[in-house]
C-alpha angles and dihedrals in degrees: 000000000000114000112260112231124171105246125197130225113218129172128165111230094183137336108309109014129087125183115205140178140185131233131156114235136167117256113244132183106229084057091253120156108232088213092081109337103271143117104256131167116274153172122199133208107244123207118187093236087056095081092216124127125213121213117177123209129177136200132187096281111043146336142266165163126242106202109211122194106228081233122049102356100240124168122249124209097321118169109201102185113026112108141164115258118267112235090257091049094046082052100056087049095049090055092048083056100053088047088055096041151078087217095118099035096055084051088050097052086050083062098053095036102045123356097079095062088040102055086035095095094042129130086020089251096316119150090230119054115195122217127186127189121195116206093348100170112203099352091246087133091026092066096035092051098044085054083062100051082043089059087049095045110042111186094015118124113232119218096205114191127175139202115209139135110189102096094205086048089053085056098048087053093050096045088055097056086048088059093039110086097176100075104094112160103020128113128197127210113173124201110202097218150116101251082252089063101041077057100049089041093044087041092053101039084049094227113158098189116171125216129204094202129021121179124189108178120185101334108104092088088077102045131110100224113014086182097051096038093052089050100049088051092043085060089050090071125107125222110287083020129141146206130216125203122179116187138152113282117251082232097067138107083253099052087059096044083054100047111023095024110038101116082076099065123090122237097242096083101099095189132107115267088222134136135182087285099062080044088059092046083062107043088044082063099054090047091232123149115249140157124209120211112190127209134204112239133164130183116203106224098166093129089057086082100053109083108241106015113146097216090041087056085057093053096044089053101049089040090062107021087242132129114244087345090171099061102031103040116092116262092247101054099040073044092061093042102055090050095050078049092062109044119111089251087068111026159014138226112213120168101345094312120100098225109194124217113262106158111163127216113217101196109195099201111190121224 
């Protein structure tokens, strides 16, 4: 039997960041992973009674280890062509997914459902009513949800600002509110920042501005400390304020694929595995008052089985946080995944299609 050595996943997703992960795995000599049978990026523990040596080598998309034996030099467990999305190309599968899914449907019948009697009460009666968004994208929700406090405020001025790094994202946002007329008294002011830099900017510039509506949709998956992050916005909030959280459900598809399937998954996604459950430990802890509404949502990936499908490729990729996942992962492992894919926890065939689970939680948190 092969001796058993912790190993250690490591990409690089951009200068300066490196997402990492740990499994146990077995050494073998071809270079093969004992997870499922493929070459995959490591990094392994080295002991100095171990007789292995580590050289590390580098090229333009990610880094990594190669593992020699002091004898025969031979490579351990080294991935070649795996590597984490770009920003553009995240973007492009991002919009693939929205085109395949209910996602903003089932926001928008939140909207309709529930916002209006939730952002009814806000500002306690003020003339000036203060948003923030944090990583809003391209304002699509942002616009659609300020109409609606609009509706509920008649004659207030709104104060919207937005957090948001992505510069193209930032014009997008701007182009749609050229080509919107119905936005009278409203301002934008736009921070081109990750949410950690608007509060170290905000805590060394000492500035203490309240909000009566913070939204922060989607987002929390990227960032460094969702703890921390969900408390400092949490102490943004005015009196009579709320926040507004939108994640994915724990009871979704996705929910399954992070926490029974993982093994599947490739080491390049550098997002949180998290859902609206890991969200209410959090705020259980800070003793604060929420409510959670939950949303049906499906997205149909039955392309992403058939080998060379441009849409499924799409899929594939936004699924794992990996580039052309589909062509460059190892067939066990794209193998595992598209069986975890299939079963009933995460999905659904219906007509001929496999639709996967991808119910949505909207938690409302009070100042």
């Amino acid at each position: 039997m092969e001796p058993v050595t912790k190993v250690k996943r490591v990409c690089k997703t951009k200068p300066g960041k490196i997402t990492d992960c740990c499994i146990r795995g077995g050494v073998f000599p071809n270079g093969f992973c004992p997870v499922n049978g493929s070459r995959l990026l490591v990094v392994r523990t080295i002991d100095e009674a171990d007789g292995y040596d580590a050289r590390r080598l580098k090229n333009d998309s990610f880094e990594k280890d190669t593992l020699l034996t002091s004898s025969d030099e031979s490579e351990l467990c080294v991935m070649q062509s795996m590597r984490s999305l770009t920003p553009e190309e995240y973007a492009k599968a991002f919009q693939s997914f929205l085109d395949h899914s209910t996602e903003h449907q089932c926001m928008d019948q939140f909207n309709k459902e529930e916002l209006p009697d939730i952002v009814a009460s806000l500002g306690n009666g003020k003339s000036t009513i203060n948003v923030l968004g944090v990583g809003s994208g391209t304002g699509e929700q942002d616009l659609k949800m300020i109409r609606i406090i609009q509706s509920k405020h008649p004659g207030a001025f709104i104060k919207n600002e937005v957090i948001e790094p992505n510069p193209q994202h930032i014009l997008a946002y701007k182009e749609a509110i050229k080509n919107s007329s119905d936005l009278n008294n409203v301002s934008f002011t736009w921070h081109q920042l990750t949410s950690m830099e608007y509060e170290k900017q905000a805590k060394e510039g000492n500035v203490g501005k309240k909000y009566d509506f913070i939204h922060l949709i989607q987002m929390l998956y990227r960032v460094e400390d969702i703890a921390h992050t969900i408390k400092f916005f949490h102490s943004c909030l005015d009196c009579c304020a709320k926040l507004l959280i939108i994640i994915l459900s724990g009871d979704s598809g996705w929910a399954s694929i992070w926490k029974k399937y993982r093994h599947c998954l490739p080491p390049t996604d550098s997002g949180h595995y998290i859902t609206a459950n890991d969200i209410k430990v959090v705020l259980d802890g800070m003793g604060v008052k929420y409510q959670v509404y939950d949303f049906p949502s499906v997205w149909d990936i039955t392309e992403c089985f058939i080998d060379g499908d441009t849409t499924g490729g799409h899929t594939l990729d936004f699924l794992t946080g990996t580039k052309d996942f589909m062509n460059t992962a190892p067939l066990g492992l794209k193998k595992q995944l598209r069986q975890a894919l299939g079963q009933p926890e995460c999905s659904t065939k219906k007509d001929g299609r496999i639709i996967f689970r991808n119910d949505l939680s909207m938690i409302v948190v009070s100042s």
